[in-house]
N, CA, C and O atoms as a MOPAC input file, in Angstrom:
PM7 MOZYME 1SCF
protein

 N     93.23000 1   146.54200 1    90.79500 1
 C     93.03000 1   147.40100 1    91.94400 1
 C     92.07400 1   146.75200 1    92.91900 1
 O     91.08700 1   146.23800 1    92.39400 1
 N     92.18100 1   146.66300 1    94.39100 1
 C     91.61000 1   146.84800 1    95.29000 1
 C     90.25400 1   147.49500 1    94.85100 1
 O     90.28400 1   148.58000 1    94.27100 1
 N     88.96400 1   146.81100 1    95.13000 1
 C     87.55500 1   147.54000 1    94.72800 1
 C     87.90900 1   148.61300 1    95.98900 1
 O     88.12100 1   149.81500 1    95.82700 1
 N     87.92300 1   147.80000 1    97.45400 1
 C     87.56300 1   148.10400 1    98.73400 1
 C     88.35000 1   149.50700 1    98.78700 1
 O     87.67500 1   150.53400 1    98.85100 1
 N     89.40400 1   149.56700 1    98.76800 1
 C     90.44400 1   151.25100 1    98.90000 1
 C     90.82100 1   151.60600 1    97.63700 1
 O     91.98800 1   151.98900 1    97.72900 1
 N     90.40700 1   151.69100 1    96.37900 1
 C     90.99200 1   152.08900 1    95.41000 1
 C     92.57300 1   152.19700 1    94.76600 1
 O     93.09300 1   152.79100 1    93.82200 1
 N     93.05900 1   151.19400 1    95.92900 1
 C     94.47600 1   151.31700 1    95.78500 1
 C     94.80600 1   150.08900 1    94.79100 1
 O     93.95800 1   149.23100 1    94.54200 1
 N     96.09600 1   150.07400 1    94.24600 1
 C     96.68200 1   148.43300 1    93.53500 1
 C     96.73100 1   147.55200 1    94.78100 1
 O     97.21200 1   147.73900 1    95.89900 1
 N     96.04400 1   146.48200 1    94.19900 1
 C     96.64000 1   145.38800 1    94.59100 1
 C     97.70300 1   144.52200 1    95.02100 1
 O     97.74400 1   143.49600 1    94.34300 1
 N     98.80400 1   144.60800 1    96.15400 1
 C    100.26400 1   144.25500 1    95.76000 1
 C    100.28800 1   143.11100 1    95.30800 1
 O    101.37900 1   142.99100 1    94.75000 1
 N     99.52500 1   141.88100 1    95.19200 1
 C     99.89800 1   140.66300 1    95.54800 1
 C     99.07000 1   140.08400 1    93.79500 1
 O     98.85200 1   138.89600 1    93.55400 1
 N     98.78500 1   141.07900 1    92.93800 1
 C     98.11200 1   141.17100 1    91.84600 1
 C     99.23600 1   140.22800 1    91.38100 1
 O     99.26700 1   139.03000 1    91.66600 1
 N    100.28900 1   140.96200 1    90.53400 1
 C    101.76700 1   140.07200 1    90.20200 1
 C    101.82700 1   138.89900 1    90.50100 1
 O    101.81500 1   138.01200 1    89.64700 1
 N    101.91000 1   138.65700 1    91.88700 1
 C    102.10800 1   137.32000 1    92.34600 1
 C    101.46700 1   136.49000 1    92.00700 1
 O    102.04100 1   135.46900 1    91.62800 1
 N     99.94400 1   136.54000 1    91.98400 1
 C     98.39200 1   136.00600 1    91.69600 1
 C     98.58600 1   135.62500 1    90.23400 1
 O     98.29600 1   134.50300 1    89.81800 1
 N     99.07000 1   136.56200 1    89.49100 1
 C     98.80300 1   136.62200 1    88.12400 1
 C     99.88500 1   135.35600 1    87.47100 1
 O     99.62700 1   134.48700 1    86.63800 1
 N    101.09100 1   135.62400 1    88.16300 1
 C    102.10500 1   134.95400 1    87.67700 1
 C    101.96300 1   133.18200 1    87.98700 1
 O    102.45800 1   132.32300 1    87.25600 1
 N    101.06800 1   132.88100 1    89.39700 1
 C    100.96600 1   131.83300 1    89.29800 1
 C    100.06900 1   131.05400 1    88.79600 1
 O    100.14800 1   129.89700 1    88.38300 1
 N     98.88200 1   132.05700 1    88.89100 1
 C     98.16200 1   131.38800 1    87.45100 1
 C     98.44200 1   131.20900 1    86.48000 1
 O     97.93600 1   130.32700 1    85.78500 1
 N     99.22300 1   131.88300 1    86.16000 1
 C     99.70600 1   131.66300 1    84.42700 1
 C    100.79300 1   129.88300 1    84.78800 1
 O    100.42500 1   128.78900 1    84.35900 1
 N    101.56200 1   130.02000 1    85.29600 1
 C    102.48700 1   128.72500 1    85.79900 1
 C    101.60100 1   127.83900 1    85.70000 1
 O    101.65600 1   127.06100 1    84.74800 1
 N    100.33300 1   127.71900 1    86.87900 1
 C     99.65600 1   126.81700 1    87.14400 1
 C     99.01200 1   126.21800 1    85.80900 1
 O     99.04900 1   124.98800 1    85.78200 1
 N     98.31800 1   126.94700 1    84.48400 1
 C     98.23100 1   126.86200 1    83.40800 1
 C     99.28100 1   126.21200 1    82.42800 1
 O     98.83700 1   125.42000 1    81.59600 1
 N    100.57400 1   126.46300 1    82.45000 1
 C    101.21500 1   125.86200 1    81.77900 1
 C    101.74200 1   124.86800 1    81.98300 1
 O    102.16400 1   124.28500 1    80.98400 1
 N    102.02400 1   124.04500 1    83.68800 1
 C    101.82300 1   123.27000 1    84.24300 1
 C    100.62000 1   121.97700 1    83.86400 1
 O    100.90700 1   120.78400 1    83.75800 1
 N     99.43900 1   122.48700 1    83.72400 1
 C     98.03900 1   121.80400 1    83.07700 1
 C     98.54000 1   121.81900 1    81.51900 1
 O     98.44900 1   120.77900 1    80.86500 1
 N     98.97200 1   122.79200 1    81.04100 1
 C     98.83900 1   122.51100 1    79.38200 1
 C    100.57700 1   121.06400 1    79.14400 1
 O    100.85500 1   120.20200 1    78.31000 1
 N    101.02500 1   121.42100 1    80.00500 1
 C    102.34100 1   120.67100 1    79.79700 1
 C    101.89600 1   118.81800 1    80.19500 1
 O    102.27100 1   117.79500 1    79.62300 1
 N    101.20700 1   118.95400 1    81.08400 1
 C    100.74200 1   117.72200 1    81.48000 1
 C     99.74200 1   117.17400 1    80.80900 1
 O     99.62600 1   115.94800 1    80.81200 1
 N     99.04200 1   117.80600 1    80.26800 1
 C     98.09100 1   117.18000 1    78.97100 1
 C     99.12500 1   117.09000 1    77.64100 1
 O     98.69200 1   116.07400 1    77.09700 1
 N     99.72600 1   117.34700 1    77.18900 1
 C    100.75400 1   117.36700 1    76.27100 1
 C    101.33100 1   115.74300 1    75.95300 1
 O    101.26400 1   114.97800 1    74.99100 1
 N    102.13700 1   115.67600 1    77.81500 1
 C    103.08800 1   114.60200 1    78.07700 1
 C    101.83600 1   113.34000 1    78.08200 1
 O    102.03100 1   112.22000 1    77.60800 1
 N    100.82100 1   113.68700 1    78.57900 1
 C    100.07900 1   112.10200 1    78.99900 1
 C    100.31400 1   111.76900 1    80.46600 1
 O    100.66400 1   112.65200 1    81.24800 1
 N    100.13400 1   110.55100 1    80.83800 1
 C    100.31800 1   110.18400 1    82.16400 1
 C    101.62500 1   110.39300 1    82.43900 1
 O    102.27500 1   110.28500 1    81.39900 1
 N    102.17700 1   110.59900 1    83.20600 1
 C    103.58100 1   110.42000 1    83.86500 1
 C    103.94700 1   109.35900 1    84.51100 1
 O    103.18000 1   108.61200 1    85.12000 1
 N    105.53000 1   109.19800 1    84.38100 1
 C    105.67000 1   107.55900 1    84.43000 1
 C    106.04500 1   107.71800 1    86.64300 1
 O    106.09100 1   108.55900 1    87.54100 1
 N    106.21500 1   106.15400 1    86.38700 1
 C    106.59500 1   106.26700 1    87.48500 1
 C    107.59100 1   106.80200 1    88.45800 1
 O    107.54500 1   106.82900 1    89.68800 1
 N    108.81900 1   107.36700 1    87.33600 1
 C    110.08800 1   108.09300 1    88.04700 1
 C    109.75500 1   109.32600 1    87.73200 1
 O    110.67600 1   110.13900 1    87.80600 1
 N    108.36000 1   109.85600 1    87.28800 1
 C    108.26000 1   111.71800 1    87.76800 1
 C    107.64600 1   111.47100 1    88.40200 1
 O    108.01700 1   112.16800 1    89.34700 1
 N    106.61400 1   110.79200 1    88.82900 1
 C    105.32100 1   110.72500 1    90.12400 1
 C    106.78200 1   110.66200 1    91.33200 1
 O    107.06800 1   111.45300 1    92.23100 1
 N    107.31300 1   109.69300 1    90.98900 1
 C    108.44200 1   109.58200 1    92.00700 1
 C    109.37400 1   110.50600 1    92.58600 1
 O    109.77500 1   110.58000 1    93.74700 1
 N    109.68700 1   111.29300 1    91.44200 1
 C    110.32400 1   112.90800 1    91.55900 1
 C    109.49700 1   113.90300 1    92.33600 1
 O    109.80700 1   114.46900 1    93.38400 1
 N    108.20000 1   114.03000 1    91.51100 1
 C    107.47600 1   114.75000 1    92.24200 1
 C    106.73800 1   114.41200 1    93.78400 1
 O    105.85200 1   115.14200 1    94.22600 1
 N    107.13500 1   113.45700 1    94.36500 1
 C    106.97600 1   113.26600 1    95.54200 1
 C    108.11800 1   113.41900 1    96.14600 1
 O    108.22700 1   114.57900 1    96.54400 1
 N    108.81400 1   112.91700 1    96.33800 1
 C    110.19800 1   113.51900 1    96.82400 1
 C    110.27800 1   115.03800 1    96.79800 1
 O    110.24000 1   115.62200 1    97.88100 1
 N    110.38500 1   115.73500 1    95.67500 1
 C    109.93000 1   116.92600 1    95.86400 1
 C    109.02600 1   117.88400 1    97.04500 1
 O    109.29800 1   118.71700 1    97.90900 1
 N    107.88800 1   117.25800 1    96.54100 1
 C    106.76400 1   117.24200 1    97.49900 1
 C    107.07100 1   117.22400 1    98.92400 1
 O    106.61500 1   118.12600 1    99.62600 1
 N    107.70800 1   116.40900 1    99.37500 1
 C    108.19700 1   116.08700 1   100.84800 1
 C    108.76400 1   116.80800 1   101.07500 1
 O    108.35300 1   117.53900 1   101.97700 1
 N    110.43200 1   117.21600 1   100.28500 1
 C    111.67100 1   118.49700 1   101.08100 1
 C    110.69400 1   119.20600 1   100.58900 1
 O    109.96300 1   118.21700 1   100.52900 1
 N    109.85100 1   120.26400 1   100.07400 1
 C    109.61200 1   121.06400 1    99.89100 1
 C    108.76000 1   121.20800 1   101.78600 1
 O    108.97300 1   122.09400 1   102.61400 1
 N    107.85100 1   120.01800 1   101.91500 1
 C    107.11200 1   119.88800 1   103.63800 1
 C    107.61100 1   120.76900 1   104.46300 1
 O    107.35200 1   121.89100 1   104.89800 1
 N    109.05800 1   119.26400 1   104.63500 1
 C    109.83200 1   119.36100 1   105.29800 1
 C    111.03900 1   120.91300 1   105.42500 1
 O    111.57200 1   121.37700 1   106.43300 1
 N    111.11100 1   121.26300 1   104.32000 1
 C    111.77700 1   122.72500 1   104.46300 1
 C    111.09600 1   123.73200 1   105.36700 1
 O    111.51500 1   124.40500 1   106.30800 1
 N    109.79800 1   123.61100 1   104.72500 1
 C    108.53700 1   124.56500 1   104.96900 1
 C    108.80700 1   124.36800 1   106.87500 1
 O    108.98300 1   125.27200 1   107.69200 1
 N    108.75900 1   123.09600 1   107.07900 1
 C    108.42400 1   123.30100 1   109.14800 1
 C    109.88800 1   123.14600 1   109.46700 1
 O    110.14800 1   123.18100 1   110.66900 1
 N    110.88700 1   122.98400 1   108.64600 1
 C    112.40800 1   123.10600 1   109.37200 1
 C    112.77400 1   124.94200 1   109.41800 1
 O    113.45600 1   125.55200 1   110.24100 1
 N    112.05700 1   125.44700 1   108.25100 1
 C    111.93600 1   127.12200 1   108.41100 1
 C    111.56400 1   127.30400 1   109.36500 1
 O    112.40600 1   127.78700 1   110.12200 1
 N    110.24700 1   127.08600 1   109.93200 1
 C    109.96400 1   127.81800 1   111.37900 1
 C    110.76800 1   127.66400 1   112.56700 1
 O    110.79200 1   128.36500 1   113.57900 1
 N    111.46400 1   126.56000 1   112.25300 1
 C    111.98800 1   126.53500 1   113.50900 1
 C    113.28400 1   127.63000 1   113.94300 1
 O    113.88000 1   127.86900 1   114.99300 1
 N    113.35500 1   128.10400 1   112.64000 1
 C    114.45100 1   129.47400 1   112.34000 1
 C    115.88100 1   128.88700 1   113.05200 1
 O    116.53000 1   129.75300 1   113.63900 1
 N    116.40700 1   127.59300 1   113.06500 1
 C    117.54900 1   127.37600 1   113.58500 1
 C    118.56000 1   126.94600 1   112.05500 1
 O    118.16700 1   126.06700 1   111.28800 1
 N    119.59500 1   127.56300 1   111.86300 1
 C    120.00200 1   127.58200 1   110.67900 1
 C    121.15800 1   126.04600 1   111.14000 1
 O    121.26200 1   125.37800 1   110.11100 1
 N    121.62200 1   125.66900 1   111.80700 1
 C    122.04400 1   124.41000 1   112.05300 1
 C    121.37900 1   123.11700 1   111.38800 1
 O    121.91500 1   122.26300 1   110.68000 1
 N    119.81400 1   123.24200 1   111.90000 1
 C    118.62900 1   121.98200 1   111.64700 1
 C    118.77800 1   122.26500 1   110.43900 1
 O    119.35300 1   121.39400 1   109.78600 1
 N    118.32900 1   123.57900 1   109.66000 1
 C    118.21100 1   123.93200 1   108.08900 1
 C    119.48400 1   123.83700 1   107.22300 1
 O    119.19200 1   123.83400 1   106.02700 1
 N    120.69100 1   123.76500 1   107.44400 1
 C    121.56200 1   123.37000 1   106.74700 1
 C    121.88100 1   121.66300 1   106.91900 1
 O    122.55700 1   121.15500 1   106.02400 1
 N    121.40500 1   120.78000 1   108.05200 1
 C    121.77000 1   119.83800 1   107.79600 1
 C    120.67700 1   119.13900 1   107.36000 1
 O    120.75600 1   117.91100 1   107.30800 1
 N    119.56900 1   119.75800 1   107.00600 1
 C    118.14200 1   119.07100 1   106.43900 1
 C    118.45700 1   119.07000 1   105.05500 1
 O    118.22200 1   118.12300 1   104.30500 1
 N    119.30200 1   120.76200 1   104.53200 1
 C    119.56500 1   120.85400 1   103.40900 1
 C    120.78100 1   119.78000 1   102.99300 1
 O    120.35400 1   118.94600 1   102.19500 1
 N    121.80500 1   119.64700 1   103.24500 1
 C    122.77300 1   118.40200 1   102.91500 1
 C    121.96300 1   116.86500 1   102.84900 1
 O    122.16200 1   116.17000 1   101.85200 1
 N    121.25000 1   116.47400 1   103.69900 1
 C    120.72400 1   115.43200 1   103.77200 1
 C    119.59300 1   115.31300 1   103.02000 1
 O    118.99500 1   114.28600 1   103.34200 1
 N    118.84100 1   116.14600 1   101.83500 1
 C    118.36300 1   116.63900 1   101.07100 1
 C    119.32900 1   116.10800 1    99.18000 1
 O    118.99800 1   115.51600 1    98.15200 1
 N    120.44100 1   116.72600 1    99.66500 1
 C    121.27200 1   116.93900 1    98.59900 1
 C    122.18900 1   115.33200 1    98.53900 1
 O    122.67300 1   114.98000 1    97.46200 1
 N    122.31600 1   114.62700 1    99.54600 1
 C    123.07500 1   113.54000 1    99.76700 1
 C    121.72300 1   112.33400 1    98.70900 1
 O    122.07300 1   111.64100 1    97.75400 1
 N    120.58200 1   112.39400 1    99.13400 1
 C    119.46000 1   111.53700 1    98.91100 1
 C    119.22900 1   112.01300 1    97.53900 1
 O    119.13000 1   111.09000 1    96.73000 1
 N    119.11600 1   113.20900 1    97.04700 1
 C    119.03000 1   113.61600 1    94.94200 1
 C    120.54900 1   112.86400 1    94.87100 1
 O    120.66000 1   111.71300 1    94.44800 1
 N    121.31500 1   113.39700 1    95.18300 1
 C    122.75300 1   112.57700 1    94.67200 1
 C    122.68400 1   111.05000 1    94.37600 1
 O    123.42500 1   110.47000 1    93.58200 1
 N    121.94500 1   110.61800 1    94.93100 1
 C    121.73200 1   108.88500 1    94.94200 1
 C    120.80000 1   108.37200 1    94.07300 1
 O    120.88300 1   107.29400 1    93.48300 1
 N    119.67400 1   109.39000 1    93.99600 1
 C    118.51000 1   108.76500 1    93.51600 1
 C    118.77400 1   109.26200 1    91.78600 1
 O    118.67000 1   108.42800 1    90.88600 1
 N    119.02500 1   110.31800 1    91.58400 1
 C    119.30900 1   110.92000 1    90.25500 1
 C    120.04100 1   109.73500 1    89.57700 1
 O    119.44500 1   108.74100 1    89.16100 1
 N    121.20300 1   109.89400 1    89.50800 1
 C    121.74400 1   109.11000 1    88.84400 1
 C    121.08600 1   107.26000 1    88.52000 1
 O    120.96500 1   106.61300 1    87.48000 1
 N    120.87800 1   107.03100 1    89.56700 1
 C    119.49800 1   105.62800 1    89.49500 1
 C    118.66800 1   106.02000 1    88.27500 1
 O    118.61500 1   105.41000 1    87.20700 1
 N    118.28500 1   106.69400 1    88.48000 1
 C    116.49500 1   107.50600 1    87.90100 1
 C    117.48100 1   107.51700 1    86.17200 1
 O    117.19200 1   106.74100 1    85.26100 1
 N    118.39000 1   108.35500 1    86.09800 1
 C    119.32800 1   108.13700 1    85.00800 1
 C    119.47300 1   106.90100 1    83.73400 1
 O    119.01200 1   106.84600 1    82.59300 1
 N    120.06300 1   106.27300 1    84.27900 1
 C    120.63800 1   105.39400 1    84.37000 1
 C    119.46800 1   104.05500 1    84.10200 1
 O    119.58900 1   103.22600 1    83.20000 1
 N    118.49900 1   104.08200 1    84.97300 1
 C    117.56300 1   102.81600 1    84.47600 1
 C    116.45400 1   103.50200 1    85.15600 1
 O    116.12100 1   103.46200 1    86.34000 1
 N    115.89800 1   104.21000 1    84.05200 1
 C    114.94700 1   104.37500 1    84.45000 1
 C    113.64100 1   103.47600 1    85.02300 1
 O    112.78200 1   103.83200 1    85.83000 1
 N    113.77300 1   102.32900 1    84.40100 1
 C    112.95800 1   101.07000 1    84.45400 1
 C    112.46900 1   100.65700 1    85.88100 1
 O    111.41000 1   100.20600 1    86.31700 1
 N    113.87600 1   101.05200 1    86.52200 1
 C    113.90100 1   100.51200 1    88.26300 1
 C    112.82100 1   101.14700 1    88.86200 1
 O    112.19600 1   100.54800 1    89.73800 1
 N    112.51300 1   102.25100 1    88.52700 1
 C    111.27900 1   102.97500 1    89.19500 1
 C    109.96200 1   102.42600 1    89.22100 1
 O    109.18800 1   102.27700 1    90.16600 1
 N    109.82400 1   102.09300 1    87.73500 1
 C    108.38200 1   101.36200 1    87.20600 1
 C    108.37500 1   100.40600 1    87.85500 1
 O    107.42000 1   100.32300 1    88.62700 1
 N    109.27600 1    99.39100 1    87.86500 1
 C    109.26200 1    98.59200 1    88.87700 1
 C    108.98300 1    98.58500 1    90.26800 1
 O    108.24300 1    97.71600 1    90.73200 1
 N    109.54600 1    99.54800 1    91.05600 1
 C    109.34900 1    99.92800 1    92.30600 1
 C    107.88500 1   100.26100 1    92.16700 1
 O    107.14500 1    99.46300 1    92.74300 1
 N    107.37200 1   101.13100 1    91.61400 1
 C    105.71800 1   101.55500 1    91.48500 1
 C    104.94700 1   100.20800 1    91.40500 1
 O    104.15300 1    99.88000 1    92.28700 1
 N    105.15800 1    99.58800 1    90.52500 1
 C    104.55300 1    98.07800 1    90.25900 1
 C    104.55600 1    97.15400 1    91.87700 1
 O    103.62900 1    96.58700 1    92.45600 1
 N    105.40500 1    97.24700 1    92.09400 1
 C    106.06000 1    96.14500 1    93.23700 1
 C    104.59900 1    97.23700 1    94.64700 1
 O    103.59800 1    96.74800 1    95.17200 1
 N    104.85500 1    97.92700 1    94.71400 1
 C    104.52300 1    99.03200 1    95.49100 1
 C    103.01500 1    98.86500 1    95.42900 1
 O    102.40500 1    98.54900 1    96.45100 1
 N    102.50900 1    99.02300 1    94.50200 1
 C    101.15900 1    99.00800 1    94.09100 1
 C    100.66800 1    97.32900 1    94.27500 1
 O     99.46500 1    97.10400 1    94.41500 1
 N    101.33900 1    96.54800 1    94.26900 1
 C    101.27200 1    95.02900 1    95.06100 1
 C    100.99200 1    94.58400 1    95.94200 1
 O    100.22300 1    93.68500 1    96.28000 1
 N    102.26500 1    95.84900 1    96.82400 1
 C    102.28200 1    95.23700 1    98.29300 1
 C    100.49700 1    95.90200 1    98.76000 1
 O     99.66400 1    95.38900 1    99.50700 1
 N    100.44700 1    96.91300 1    98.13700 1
 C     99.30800 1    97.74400 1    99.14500 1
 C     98.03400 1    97.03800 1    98.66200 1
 O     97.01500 1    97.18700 1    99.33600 1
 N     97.99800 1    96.21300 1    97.45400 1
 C     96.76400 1    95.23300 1    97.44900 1
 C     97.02300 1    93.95600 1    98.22400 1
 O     96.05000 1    93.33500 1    98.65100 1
 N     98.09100 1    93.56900 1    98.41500 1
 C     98.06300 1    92.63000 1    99.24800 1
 C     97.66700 1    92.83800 1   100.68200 1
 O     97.17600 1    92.09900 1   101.53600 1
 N     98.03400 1    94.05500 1   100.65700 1
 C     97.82100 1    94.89300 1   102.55700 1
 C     96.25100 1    95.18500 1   102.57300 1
 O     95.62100 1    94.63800 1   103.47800 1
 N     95.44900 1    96.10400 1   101.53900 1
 C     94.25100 1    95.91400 1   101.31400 1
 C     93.62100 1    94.81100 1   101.48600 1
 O     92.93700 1    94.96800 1   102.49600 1
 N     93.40200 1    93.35900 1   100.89600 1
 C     93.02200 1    92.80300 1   100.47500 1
 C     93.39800 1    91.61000 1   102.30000 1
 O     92.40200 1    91.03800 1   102.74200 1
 N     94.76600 1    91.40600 1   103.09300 1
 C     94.29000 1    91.39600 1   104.40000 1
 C     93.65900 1    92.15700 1   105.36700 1
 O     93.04200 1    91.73200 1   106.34400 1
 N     93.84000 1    93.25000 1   105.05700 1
 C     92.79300 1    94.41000 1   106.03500 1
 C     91.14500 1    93.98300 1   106.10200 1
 O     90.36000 1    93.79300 1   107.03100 1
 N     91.03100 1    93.93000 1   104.45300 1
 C     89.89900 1    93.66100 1   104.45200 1
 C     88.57200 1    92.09100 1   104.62200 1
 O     87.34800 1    91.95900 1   104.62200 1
 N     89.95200 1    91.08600 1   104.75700 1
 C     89.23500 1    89.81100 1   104.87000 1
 C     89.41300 1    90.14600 1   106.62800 1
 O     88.49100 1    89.61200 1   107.24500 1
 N     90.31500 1    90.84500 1   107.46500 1
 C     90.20600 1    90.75100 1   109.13400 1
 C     88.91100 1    91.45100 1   109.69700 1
 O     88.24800 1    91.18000 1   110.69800 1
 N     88.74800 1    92.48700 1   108.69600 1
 C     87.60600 1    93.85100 1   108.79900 1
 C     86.07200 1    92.42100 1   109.21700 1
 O     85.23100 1    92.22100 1   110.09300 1
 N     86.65900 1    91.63000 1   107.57400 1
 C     84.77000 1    90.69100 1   107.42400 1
 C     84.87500 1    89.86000 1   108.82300 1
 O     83.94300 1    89.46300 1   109.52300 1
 N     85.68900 1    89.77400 1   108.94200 1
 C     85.96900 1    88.25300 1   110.01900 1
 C     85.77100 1    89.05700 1   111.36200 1
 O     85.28800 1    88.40300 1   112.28600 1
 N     86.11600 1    90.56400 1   111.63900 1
 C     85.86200 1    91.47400 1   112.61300 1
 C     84.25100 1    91.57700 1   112.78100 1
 O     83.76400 1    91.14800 1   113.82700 1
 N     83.57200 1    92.02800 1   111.97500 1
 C     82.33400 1    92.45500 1   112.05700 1
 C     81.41500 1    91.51400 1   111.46400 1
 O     80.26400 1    91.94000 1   111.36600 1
 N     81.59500 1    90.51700 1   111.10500 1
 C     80.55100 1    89.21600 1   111.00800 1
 C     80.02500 1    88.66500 1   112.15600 1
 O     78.96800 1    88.03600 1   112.10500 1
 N     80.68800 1    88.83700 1   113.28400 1
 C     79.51400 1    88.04400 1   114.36500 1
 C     80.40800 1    86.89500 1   114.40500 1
 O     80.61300 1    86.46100 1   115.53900 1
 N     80.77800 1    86.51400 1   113.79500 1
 C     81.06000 1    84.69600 1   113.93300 1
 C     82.54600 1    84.67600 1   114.73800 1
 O     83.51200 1    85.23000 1   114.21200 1
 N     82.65900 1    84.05900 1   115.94000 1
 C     83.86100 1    84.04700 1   116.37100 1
 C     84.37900 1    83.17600 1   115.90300 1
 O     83.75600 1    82.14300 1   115.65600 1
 N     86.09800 1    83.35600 1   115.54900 1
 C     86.86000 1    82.24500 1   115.51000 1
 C     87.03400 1    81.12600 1   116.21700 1
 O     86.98600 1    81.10400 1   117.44700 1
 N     87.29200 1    79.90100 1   115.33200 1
 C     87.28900 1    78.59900 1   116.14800 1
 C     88.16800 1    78.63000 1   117.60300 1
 O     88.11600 1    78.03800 1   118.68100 1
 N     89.17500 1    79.89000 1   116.85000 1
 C     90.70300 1    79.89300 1   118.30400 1
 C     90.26000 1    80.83100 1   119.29200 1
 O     90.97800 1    80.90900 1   120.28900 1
 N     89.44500 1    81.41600 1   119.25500 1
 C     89.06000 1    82.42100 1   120.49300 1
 C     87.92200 1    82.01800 1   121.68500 1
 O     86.87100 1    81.40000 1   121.85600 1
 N     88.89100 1    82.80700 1   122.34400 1
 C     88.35700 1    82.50700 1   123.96700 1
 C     87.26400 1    83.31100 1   124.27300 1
 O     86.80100 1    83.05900 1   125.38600 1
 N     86.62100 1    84.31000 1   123.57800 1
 C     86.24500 1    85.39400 1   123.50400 1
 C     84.24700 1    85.09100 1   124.15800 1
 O     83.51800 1    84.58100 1   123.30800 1
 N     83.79100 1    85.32300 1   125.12900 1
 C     82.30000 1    85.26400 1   125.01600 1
 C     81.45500 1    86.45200 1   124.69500 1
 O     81.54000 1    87.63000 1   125.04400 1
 N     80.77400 1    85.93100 1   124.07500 1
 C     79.50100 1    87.03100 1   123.82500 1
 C     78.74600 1    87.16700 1   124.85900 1
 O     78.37200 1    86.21500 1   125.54500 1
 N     78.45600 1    88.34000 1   125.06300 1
 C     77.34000 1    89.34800 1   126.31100 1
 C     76.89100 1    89.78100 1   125.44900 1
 O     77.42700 1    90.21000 1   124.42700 1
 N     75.25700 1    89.70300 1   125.89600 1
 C     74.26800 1    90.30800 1   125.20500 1
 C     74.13400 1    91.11800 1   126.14200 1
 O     74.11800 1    90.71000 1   127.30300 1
 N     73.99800 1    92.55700 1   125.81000 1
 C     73.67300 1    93.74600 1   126.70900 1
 C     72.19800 1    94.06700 1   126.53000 1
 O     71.86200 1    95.00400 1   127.25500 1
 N     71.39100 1    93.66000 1   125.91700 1
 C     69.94600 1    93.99100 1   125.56200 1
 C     69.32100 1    93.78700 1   127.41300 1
 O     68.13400 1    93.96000 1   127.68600 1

């Protein structure tokens, strides 16, 4: 019940039910261990049409929302059976993935030192002004 009006709560049910989910969700995932790379993978995909549904709803045009939904259903059609089939390809993709972004890190961060060290490059035309 509502302390404030003494009335029920409507949204009690709702509250209740997803806590309990959210719980078995946590107990299921401590169970399994880490998850491999083709459920992180699932569950992002997921993650996204679920976004993407969410702001193709507002736009309340059932045209955009049925062809978001097919193009939805065309992309599980493709990827499922992959995911199936070898699962392996995923781990791989995660691996490969997790590569590129240290390699992308790892130039970001030598341009960052070479940015904010002071020291100009031998190839630049660039002069220093002292504003002091």
């Amino acid at each position: 019940m509502s302390e404030a009006t003494g009335r029920p709560d409507p949204d009690a049910w709702a509250k209740a039910s997803a806590e309990d989910i959210a719980a078995e969700h946590a107990r299921r995932r401590e169970e399994a261990g880490a998850p491999t790379a083709a459920e992180e993978l699932r569950r992002l995909a997921e993650a996204v049409g679920d976004a993407v549904g969410e702001r193709l709803a507002a736009l309340r045009n059932p045209a955009v929302q049925m062809a978001a939904q097919g193009m939805a259903a065309q992309v599980r059609s493709v990827v499922e059976p992959i995911k199936e089939r070898n699962p392996a390809v995923f781990d791989h993709l995660a691996a490969a993935g997790a590569e590129l972004l240290a390699a992308y890190r790892s130039a970001v961060a030598g341009a960052e030192s070479r940015w904010t060290s002071g020291e100009g490059s031998a190839r630049s035309t660039a002069e220093h002004i002292d504003l002091d």
